[in-house]
C-alpha positions in Angstrom: 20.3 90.0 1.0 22.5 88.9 -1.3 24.9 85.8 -1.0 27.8 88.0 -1.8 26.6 90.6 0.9 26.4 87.5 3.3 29.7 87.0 3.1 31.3 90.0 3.4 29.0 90.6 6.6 30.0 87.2 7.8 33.9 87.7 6.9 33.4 90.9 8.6 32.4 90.0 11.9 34.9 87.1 12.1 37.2 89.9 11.3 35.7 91.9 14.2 35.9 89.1 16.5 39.3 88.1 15.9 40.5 91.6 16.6 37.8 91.9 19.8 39.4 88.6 21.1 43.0 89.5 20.8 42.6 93.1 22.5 41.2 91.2 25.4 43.8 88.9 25.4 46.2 91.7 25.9 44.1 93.1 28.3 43.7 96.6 26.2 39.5 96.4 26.7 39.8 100.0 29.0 43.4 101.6 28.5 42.8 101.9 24.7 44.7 100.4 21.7 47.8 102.6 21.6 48.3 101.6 24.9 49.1 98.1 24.1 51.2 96.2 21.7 49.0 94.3 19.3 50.4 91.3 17.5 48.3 92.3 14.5 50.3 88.7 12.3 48.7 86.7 15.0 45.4 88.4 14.7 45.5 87.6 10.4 46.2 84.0 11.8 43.5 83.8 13.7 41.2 85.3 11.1 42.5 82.8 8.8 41.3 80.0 11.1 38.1 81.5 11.6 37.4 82.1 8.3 38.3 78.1 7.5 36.2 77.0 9.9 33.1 79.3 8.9 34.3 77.9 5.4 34.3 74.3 6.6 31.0 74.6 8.2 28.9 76.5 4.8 30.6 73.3 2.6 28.8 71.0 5.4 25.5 72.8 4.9 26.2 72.9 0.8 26.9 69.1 0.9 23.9 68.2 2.9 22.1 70.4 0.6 22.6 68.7 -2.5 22.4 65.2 -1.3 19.0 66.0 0.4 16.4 65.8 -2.4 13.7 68.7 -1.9 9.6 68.1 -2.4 10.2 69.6 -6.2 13.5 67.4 -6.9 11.9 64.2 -5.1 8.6 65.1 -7.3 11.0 65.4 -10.2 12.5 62.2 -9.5 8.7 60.2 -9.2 7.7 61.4 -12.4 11.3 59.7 -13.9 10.7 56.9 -11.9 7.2 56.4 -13.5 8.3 57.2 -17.1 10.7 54.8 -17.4 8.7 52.4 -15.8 6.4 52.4 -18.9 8.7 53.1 -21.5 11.9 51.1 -20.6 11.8 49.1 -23.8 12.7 52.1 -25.4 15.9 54.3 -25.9 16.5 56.3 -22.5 19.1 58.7 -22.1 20.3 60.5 -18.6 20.4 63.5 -20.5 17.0 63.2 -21.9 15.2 62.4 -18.9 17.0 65.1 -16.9 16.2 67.7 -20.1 12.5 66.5 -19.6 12.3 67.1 -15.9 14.7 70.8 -16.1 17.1 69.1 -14.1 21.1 68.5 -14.4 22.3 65.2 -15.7 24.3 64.7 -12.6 22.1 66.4 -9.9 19.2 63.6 -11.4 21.5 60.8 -10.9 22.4 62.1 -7.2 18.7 62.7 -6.6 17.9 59.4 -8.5 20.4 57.4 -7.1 19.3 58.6 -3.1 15.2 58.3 -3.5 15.5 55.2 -5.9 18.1 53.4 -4.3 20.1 52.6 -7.5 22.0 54.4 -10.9 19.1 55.2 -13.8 21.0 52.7 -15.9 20.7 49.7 -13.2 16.7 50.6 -12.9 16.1 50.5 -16.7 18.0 47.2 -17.0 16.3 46.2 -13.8 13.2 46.4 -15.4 14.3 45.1 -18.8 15.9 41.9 -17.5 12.3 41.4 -15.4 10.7 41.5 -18.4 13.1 39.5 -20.4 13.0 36.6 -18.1 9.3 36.3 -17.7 9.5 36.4 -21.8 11.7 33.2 -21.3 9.8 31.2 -18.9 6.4 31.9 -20.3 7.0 31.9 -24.0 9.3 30.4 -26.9 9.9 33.1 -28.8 13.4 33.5 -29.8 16.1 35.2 -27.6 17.3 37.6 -30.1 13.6 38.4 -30.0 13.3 38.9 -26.5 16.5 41.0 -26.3 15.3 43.7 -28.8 11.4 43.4 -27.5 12.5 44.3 -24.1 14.9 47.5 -25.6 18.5 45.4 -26.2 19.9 46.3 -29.5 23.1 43.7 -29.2 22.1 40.2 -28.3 25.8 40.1 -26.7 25.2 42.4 -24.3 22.3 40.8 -23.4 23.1 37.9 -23.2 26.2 39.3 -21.3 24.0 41.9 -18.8 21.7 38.5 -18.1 24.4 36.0 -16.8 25.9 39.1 -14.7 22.3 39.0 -12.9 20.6 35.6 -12.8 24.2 33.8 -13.4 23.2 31.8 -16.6 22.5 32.5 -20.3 19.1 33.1 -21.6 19.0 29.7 -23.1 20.0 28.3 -20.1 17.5 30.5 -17.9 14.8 29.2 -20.2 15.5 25.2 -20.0 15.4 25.6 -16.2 12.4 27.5 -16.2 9.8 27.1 -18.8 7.9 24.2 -17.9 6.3 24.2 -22.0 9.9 24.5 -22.9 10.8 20.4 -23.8 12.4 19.2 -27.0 11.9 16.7 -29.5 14.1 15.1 -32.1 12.7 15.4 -35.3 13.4 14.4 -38.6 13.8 16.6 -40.5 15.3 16.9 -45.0 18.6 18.6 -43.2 18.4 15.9 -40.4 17.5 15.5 -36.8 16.4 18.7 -34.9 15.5 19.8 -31.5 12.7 22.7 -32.1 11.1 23.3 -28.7 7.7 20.6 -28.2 5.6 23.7 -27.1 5.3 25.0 -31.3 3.5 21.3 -31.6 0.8 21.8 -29.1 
């Protein structure tokens, strides 16, 4: 059955009901209809409230609907989970991902947001920032190296998206961190320098 046929069955019997309920009330059940006088305004009202309710109660089951993920969706969901766990470095897109997985943007953020526990855009800088910061304790690579290794293509908003999280700079992060990461003054034809003492091991 149709949903359209649903609801005109449905609309139908509250319609039914209301009337039912207001003949009893007058008490016309057995002596007929033209026996009594019907208030037939106070039955619409009534069928008014009826309907709202039934209304109120199919937007309850809608709303639960979409913000519980099904097997497919939560399937779905895995598999964009996974993907951007190994490709986070590169350029991900909401749109993409839900194009990719025949989903809509938002119902993927919704489902996304429920299974994973966070916005697509906080899980890929999640993982970026990870990756970033094990970059600067474990290395001396540059940080405008990092930042576009790990999918950054400003080194201000890294650098800005970093200190949000871990509540330092990059440079900052690293000194406290990276245990190779010491300097050195040395002499150099433009003067004294402080290149890190780990490129002289």
């Amino acid at each position: 059955m149709s949903n359209k046929m649903t609801l005109t069955k449905l609309i139908m019997l509250i319609v039914a009901y209301a009337i039912k309920r207001q003949v009893r009330k007058a008490g016309a059940l057995n002596d007929g209809l033209k026996k009594t006088h019907i208030d037939f305004e106070e039955i619409i009202q009534a069928t008014i409230k009826e309907l709202e309710r039934a209304n109120e109660k199919l937007d309850e089951k809608s709303t639960a609907r979409l913000r519980t993920p099904t097997a497919l969706a939560e399937q779905k969901v895995r598999w964009v989970i996974k993907f951007i766990r190994d490709n986070y470095t590169a350029d991900i897109s909401r749109e993409g991902l839900a194009a990719a997985v025949e989903m809509s943007p938002d119902h993927l953020s919704r489902m996304f947001n429920r299974i994973n526990g966070m916005r697509i855009g906080e899980y890929v800088n999640q993982l970026r920032l990870e990756d970033a910061a094990r970059r600067l304790r474990d290395s001396d690579a540059s940080v405008i190296f990092i930042a576009m290794e790990v999918g950054y293509e400003s080194l201000r908003h890294f650098n800005r998206v970093f200190n949000k999280i871990y509540g330092m700079t990059p440079s900052q992060y690293r000194s406290k961190t990276n245990k190779y990461y010491r300097t050195i003054s040395v002499r150099t034809a433009d003067g004294w320098t402080n290149p890190p003492l780990s490129r002289y091991l």
